[in-house]
N, CA, C and O atoms as a Tinker XYZ file with bonds, in Angstrom:
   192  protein
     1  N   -175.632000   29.179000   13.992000    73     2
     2  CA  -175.056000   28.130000   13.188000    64     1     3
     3  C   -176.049000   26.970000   13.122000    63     2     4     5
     4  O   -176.595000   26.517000   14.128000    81     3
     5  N   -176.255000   26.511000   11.878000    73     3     6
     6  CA  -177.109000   25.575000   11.997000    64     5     7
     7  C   -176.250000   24.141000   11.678000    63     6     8     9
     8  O   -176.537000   23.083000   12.237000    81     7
     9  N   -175.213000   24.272000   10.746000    73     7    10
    10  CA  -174.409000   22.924000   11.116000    64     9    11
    11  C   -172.809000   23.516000   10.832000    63    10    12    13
    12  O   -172.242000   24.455000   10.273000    81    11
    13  N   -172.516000   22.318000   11.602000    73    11    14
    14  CA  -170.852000   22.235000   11.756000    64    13    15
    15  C   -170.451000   22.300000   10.604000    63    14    16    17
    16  O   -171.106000   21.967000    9.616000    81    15
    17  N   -168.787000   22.946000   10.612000    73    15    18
    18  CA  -167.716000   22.693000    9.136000    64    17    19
    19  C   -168.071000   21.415000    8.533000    63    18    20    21
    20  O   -168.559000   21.204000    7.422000    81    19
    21  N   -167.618000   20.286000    9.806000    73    19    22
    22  CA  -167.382000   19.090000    9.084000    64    21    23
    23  C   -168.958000   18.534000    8.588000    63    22    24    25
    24  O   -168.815000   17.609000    7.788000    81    23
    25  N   -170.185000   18.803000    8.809000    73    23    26
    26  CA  -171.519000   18.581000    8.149000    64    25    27
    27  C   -171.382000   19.343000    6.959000    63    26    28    29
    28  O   -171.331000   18.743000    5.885000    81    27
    29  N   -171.336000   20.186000    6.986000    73    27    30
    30  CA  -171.231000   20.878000    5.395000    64    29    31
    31  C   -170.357000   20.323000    4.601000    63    30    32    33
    32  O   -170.716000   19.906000    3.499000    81    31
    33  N   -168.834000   20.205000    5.099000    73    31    34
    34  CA  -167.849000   19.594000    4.086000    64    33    35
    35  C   -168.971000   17.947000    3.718000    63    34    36    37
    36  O   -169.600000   17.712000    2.687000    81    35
    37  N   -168.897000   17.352000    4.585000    73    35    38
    38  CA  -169.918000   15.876000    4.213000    64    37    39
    39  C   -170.774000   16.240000    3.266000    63    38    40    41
    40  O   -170.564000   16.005000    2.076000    81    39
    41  N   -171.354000   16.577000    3.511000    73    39    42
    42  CA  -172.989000   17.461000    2.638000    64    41    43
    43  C   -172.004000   17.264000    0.805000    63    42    44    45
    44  O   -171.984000   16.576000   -0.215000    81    43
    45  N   -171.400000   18.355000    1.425000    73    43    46
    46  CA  -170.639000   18.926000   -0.022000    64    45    47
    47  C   -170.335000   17.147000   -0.884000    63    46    48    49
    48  O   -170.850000   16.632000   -1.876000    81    47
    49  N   -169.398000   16.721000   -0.023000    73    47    50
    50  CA  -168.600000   15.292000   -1.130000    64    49    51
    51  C   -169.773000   14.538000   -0.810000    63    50    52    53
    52  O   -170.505000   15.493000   -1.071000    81    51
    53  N   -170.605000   13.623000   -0.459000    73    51    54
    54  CA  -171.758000   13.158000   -0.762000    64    53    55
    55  C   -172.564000   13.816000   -1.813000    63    54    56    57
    56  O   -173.057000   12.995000   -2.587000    81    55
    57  N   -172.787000   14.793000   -2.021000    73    55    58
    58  CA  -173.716000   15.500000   -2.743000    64    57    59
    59  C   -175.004000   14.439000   -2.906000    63    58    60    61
    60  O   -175.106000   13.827000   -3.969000    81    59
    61  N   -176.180000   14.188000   -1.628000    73    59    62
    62  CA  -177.077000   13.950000   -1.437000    64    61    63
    63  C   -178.431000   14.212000   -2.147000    63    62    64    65
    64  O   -178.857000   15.367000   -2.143000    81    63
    65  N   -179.124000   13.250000   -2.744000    73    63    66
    66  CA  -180.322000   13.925000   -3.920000    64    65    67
    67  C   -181.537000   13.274000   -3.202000    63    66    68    69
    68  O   -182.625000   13.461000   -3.748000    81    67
    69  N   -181.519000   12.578000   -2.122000    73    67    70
    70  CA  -182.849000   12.379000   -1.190000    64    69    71
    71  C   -182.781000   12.523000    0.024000    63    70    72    73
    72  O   -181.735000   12.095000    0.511000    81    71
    73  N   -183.770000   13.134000    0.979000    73    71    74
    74  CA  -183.862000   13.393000    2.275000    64    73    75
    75  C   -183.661000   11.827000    2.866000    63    74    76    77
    76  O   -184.354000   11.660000    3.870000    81    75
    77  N   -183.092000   10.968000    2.588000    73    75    78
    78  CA  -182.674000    9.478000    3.119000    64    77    79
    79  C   -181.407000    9.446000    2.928000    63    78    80    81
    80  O   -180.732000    8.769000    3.704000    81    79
    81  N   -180.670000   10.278000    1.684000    73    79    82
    82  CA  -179.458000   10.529000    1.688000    64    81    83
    83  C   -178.685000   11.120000    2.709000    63    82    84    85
    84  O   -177.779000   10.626000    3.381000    81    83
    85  N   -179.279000   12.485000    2.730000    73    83    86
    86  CA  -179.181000   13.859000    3.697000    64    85    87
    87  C   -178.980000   13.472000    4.895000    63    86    88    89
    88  O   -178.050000   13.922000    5.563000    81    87
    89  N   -179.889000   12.509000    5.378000    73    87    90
    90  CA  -180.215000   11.888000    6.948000    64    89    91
    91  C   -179.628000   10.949000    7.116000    63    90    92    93
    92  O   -180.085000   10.322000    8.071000    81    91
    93  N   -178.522000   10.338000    6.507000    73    91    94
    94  CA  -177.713000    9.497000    6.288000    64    93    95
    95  C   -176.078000   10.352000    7.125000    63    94    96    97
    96  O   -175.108000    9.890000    7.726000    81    95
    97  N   -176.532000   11.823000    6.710000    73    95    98
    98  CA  -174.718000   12.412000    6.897000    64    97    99
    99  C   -175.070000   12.490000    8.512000    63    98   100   101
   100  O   -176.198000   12.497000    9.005000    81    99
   101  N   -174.080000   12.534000    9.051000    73    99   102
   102  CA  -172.993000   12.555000   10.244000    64   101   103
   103  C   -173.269000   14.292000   10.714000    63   102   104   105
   104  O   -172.641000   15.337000   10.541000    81   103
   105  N   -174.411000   13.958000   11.307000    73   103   106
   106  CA  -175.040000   15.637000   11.989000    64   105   107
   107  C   -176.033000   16.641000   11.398000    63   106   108   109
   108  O   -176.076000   17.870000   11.437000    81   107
   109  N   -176.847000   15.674000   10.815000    73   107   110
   110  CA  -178.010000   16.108000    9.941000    64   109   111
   111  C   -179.149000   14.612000   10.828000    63   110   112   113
   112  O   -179.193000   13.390000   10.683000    81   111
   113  N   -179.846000   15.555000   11.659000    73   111   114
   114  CA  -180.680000   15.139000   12.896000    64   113   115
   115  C   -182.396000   15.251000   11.976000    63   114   116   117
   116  O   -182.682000   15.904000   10.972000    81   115
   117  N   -183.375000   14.209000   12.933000    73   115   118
   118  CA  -184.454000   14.344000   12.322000    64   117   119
   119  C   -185.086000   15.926000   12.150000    63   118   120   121
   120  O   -185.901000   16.405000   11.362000    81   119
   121  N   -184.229000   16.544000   13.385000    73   119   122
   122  CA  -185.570000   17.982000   13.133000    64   121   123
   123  C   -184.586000   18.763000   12.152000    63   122   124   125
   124  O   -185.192000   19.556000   11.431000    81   123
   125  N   -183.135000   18.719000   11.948000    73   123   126
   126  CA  -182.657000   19.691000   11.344000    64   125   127
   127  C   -182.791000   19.354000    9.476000    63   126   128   129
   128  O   -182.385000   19.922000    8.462000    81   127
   129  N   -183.601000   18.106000    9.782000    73   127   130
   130  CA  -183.611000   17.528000    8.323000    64   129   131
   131  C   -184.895000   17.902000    8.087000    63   130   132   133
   132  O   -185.230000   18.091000    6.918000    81   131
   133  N   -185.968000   18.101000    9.292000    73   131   134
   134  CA  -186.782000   18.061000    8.511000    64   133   135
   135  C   -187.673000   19.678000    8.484000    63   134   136   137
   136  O   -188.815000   20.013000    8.168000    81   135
   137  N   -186.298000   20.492000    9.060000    73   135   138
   138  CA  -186.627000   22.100000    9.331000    64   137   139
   139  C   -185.826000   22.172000    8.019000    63   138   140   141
   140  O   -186.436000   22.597000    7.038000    81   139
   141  N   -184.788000   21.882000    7.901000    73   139   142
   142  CA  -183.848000   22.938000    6.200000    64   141   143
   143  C   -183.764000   21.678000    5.274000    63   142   144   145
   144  O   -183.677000   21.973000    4.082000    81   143
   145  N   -183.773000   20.072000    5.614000    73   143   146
   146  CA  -183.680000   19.301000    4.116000    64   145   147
   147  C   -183.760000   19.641000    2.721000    63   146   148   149
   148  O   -182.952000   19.434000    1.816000    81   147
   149  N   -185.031000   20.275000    2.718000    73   147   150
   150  CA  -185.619000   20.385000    1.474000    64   149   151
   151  C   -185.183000   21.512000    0.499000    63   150   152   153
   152  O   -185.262000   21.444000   -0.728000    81   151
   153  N   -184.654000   22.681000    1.308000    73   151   154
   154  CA  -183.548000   23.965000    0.624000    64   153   155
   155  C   -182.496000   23.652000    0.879000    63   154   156   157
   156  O   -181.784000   24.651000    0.769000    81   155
   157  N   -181.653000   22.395000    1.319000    73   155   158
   158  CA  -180.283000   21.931000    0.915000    64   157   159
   159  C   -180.274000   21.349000   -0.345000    63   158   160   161
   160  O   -179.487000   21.577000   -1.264000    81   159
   161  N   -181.574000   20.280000   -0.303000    73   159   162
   162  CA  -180.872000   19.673000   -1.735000    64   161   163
   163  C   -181.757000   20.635000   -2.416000    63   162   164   165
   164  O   -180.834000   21.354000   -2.800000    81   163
   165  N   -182.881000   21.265000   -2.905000    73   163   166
   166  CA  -182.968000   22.456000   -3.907000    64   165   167
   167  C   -181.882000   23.138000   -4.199000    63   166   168   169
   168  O   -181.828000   23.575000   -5.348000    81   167
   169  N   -180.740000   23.421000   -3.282000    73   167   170
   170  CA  -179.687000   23.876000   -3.266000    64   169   171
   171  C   -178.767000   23.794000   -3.945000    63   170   172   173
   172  O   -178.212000   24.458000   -4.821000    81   171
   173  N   -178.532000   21.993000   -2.956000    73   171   174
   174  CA  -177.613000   20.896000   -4.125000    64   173   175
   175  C   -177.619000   20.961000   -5.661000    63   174   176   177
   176  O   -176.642000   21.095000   -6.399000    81   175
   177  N   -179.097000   20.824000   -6.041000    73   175   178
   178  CA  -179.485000   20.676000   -7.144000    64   177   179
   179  C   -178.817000   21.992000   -7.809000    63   178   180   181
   180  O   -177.895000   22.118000   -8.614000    81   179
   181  N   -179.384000   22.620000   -7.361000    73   179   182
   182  CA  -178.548000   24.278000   -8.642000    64   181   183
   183  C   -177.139000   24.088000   -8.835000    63   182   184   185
   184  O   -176.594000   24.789000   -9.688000    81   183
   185  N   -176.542000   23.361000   -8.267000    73   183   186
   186  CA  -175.087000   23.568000   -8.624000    64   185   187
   187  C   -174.957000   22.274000   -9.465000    63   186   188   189
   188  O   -174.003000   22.510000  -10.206000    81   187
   189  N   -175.285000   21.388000   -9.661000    73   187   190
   190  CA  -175.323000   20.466000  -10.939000    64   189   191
   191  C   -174.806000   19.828000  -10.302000    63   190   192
   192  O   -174.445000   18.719000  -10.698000    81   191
């Protein structure tokens, strides 16, 4: 597991468009931001 329900649900209703955003949520740590950040919001992004 790389993050909790409640990090993902956050993730989700923020819908974050900068790694200052991202690192902003509630269990999104410097290394886990700066190991997967960048294929969350690529992520983000595909879903509009």
């Amino acid at each position: 597991m790389i993050f909790h329900d409640a990090t993902l649900r956050q993730i989700a209703i923020d819908r974050p468009t900068t790694m200052d955003e991202l690192g902003r949520v509630n269990g999104v740590g410097e290394s886990k931001l700066a190991k997967y950040g960048e294929q969350i919001l690529a992520e983000l992004a595909t879903l509009g």
